[in-house]
NUGU-408711 format. One record per residue (C-alpha): chain; x, y negated, z; residue in one letter. Coordinates in Angstrom, 2 decimals, decimal comma, always signed. Layout:
+-----+---------+---------+---------+------+
! mol !       x !       y !       z ! type !
+-----+---------+---------+---------+------+
!   A !       X !       Y !       Z !    A !
...
+-----+---------+---------+---------+------+
//
This chain:
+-----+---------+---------+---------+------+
! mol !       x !       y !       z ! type !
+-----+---------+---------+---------+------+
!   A !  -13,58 !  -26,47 !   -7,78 !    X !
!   A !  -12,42 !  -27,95 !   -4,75 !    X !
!   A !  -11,57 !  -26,75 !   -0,87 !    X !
!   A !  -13,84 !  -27,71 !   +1,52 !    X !
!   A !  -14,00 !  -27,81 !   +5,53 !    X !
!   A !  -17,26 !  -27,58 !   +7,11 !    X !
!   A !  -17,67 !  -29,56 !  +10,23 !    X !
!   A !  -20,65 !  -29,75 !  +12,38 !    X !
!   A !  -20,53 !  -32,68 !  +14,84 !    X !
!   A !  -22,80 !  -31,77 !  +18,11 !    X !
!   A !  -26,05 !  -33,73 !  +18,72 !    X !
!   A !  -24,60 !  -36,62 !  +21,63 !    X !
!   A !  -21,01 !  -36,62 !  +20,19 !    X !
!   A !  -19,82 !  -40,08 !  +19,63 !    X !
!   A !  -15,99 !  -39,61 !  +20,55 !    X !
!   A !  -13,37 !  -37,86 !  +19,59 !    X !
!   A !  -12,13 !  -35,28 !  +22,20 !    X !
!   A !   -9,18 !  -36,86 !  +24,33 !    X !
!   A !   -8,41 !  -33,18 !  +25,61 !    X !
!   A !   -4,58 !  -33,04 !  +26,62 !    X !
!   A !   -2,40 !  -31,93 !  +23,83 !    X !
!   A !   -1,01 !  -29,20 !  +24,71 !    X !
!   A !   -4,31 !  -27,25 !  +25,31 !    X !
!   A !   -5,76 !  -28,65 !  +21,77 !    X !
!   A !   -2,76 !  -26,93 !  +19,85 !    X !
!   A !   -2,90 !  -23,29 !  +22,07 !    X !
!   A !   -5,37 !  -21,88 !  +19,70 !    X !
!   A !   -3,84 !  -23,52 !  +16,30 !    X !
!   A !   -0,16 !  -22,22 !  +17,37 !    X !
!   A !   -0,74 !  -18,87 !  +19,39 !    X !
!   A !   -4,27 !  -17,23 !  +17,69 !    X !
!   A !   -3,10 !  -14,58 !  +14,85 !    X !
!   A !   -5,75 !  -14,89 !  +12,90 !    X !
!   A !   -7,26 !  -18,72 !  +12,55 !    X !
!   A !  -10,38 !  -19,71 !  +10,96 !    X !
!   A !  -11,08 !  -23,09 !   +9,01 !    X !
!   A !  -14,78 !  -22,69 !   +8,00 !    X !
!   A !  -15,90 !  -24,01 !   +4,94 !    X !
!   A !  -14,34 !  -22,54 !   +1,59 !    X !
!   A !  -14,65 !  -23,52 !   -2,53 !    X !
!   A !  -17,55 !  -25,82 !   -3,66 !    X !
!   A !  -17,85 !  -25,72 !   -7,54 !    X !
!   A !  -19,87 !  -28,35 !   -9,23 !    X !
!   A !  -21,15 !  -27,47 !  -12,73 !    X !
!   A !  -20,70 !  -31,72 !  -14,12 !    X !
!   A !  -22,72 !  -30,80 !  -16,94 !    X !
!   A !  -25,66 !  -29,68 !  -15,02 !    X !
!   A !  -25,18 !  -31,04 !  -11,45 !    X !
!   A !  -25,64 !  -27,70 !   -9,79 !    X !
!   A !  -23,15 !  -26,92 !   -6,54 !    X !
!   A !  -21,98 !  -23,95 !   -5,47 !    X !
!   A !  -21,42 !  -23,97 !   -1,96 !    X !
!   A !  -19,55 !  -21,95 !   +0,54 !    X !
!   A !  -21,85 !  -19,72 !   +3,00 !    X !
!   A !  -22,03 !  -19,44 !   +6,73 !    X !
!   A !  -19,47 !  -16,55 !   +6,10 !    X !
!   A !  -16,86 !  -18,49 !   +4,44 !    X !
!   A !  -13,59 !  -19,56 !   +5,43 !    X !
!   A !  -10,81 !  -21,78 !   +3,77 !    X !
!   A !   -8,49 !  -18,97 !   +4,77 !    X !
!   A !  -10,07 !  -16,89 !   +2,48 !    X !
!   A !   -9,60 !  -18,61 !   -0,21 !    X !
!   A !   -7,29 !  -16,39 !   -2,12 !    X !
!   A !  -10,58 !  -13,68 !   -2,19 !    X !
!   A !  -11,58 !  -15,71 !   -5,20 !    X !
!   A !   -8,09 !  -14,34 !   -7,42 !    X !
!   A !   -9,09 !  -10,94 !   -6,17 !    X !
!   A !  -12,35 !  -11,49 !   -7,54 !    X !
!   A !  -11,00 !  -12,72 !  -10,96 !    X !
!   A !   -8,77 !   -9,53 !  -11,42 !    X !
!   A !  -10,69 !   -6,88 !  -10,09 !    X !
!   A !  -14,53 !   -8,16 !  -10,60 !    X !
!   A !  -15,64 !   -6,80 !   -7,64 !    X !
!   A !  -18,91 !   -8,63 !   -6,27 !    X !
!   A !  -18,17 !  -11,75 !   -3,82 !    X !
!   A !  -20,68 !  -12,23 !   -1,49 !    X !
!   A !  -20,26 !  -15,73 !   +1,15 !    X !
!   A !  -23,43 !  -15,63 !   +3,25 !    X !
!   A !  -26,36 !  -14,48 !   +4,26 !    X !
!   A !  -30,23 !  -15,40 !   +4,50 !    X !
!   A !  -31,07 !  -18,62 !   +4,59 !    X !
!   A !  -28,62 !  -19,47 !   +1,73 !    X !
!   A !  -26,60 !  -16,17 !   -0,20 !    X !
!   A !  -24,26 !  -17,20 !   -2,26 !    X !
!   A !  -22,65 !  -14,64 !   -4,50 !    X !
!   A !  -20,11 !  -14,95 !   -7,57 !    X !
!   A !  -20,50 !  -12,15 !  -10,07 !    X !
!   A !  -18,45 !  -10,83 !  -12,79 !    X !
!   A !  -19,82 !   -9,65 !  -16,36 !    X !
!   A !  -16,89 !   -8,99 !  -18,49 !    X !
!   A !  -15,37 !  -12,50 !  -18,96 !    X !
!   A !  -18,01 !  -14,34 !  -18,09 !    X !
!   A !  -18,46 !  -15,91 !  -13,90 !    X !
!   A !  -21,82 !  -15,91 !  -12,81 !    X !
!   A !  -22,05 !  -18,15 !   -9,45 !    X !
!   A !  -25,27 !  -17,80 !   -8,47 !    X !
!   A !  -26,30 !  -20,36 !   -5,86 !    X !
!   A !  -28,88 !  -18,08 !   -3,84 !    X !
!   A !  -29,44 !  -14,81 !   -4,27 !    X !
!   A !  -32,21 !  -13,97 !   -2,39 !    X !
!   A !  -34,39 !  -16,14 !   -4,87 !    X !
!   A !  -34,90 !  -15,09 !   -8,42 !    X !
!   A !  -34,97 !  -18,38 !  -10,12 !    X !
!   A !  -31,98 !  -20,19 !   -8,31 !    X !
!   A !  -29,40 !  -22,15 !  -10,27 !    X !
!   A !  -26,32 !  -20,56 !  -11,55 !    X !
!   A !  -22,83 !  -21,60 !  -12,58 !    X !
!   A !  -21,31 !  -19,82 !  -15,60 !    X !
!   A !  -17,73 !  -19,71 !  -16,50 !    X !
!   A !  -14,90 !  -17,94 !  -18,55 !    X !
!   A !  -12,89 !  -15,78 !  -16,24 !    X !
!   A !  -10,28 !  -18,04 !  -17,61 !    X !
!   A !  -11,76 !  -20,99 !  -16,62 !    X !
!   A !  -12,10 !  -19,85 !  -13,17 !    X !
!   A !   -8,82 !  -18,83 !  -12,88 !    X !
!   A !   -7,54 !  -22,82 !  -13,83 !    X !
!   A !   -9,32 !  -23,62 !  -11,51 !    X !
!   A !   -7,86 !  -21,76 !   -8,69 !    X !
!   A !   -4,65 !  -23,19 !  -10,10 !    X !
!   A !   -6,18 !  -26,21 !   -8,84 !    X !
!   A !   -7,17 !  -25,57 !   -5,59 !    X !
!   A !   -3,73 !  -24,47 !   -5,09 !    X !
!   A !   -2,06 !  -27,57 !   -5,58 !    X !
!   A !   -4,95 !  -29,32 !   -3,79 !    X !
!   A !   -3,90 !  -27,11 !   -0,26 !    X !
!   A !   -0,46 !  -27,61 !   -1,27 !    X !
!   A !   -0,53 !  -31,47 !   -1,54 !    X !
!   A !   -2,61 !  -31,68 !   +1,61 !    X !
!   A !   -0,58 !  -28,98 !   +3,38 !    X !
!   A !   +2,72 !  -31,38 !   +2,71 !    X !
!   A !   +0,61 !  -34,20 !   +4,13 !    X !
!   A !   -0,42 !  -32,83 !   +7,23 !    X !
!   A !   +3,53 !  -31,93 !   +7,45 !    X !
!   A !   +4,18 !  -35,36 !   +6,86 !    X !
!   A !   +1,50 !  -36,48 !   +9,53 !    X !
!   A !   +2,64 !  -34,11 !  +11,91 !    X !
!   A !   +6,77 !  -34,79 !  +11,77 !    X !
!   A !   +5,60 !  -38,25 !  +12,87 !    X !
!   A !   +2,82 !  -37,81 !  +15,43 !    X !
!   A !   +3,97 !  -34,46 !  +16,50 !    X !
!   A !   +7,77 !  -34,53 !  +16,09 !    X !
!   A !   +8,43 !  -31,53 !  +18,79 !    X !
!   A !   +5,63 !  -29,67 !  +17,21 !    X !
!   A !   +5,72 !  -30,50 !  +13,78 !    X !
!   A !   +7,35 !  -27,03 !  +12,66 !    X !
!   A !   +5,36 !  -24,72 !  +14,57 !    X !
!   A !   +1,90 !  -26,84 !  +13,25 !    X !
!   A !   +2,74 !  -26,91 !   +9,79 !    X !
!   A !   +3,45 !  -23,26 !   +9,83 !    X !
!   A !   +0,46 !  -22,34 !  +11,65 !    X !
!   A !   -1,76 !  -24,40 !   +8,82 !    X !
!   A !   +0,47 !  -22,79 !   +6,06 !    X !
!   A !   -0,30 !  -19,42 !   +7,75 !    X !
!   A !   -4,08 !  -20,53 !   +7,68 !    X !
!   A !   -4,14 !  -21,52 !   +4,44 !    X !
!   A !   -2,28 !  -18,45 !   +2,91 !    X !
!   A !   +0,45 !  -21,16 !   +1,55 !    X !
!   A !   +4,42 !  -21,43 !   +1,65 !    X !
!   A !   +5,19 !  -24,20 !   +4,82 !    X !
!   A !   +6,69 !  -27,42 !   +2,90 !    X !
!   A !  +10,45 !  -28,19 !   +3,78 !    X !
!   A !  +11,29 !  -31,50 !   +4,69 !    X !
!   A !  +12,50 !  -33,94 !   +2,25 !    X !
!   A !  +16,18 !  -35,74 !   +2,71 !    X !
!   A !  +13,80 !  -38,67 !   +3,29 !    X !
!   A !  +12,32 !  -37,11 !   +6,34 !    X !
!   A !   +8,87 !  -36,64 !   +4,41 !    X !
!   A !   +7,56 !  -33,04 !   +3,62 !    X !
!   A !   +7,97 !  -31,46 !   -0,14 !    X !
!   A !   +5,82 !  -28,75 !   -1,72 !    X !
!   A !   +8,29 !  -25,57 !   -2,13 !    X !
!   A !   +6,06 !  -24,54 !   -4,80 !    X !
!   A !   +7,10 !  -24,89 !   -8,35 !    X !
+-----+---------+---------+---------+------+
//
């Protein structure tokens, strides 16, 4: 299992924006509620079969998934063309790919399993949450608080305290 960001890159683009800096970081530091689209991809190894996040998934919502692993209650990412969905049946996963087609591929998975997982993707937003802390005390140094809370707000994540180094630290245990 492993966070994913969807980005779409418009037909023409060959640049990077060079928009000032100030107006790039208005809607990352001042919007309540912020939206990184993409979500979990999980990748059965054994069979090769992906599970990926639907038009109506967000990083930010990542924390649906423990929700889902207590209280069973369908999970539903999209929408025609593509619906994924994750089901529960007891303490058994069922991530079904598609589920507006009868025969698409499915993921199954101890409750259990799914739940080491998460632990995974956890760390995973942690590590690159202290990163882009680490990125942003050098590039941003004026900013660097206010951006790394914003993406810890995003991201449903404690912000990472600076190391005596200078360098960010995960504050999780």
């Amino acid at each position: 299992m492993q966070p994913v960001l969807e980005i779409y890159v418009p037909d023409g683009f060959d640049l990077w924006p060079a928009a000032a800096l100030d107006s790039f970081l208005h809607g990352l530091l001042t919007f309540d509620s912020l939206f990184a689209a993409g979500g979990l991809r999980v990748t059965d190894t054994s069979t090769g079969v992906a599970f990926l996040p639907g038009c109506c998934d967000g990083l930010e919502d990542w924390r649906d998934w423990h929700r889902f692993a207590d209280d069973g209650r369908l999970l539903g990412f999209g929408h025609e063309p593509m619906s994924p969905v994750a089901e529960r049946f007891g303490d058994t996963v069922r991530l079904t790919v598609d589920s507006e087609q009868s025969a698409s591929p499915v993921i199954e998975l101890p409750t259990a399993e799914l739940r080491n997982l998460l632990t995974g993707v956890e760390r995973d937003l942690g590590d690159f949450l202290t990163l882009a802390a680490d990125w942003a005390s050098r590039q941003l140094p004026g900013r660097s608080a206010s951006v790394t809370a914003a993406l810890a707000r995003a991201l449903d994540l404690p912000a990472p305290g600076p190391s005596p180094q200078g360098q960010y630290s995960s504050r999780r245990s």
